[in-house]
C-alpha positions in Angstrom: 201.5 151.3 104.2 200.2 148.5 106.5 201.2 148.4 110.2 202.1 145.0 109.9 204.5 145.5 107.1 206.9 142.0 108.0 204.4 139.6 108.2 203.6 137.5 105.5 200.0 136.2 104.6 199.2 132.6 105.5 197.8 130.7 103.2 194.8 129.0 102.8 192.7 131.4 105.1 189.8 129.8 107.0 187.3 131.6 108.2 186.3 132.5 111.8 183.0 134.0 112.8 182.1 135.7 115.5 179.2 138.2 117.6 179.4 141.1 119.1 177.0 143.8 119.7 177.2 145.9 116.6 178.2 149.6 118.6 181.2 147.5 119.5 181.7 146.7 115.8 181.8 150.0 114.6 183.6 150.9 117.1 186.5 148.7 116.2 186.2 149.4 112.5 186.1 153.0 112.6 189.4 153.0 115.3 190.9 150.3 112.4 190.2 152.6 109.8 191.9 155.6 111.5 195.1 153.0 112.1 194.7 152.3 108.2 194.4 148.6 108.7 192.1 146.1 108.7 189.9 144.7 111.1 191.0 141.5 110.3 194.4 142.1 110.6 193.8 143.1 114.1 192.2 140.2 114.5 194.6 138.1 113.4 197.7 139.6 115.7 195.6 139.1 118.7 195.3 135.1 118.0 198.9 135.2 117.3 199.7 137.3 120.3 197.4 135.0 122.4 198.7 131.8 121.3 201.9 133.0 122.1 201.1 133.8 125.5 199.9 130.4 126.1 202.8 128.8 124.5 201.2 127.3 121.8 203.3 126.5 118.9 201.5 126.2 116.0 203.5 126.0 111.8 201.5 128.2 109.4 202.2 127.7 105.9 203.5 130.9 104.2 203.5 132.2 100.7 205.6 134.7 99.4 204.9 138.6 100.1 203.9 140.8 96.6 206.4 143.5 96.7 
């Protein structure tokens, strides 16, 4: 079961790449892991959470969640 079980994917991902030291890295995967969910979806609720925070509105285009 994902921890994020109401949101639906957005589609037509883009990518985003970025550097960190690679302890930090494992770090984060191996606490993601033990959450069972993905780094990227971490990832992804930060952005949303920050964007948020600064008020940015943004309109992601949805498709439907596999049941």
């Amino acid at each position: 079961m994902s921890a994020t079980p109401n949101v639906r994917m957005e589609d037509k991902p883009a990518r985003l790449t970025i550097l960190i030291d690679a302890e930090k890295k494992k770090a984060f995967e191996e606490l993601c892991a033990s959450q069972d969910i993905t780094a990227s979806q971490v990832v992804r609720q930060l952005i949303r959470e920050y964007l948020a925070q600064h008020g940015v509105e943004y309109q992601p285009s949805l498709r439907p969640r596999l049941e």
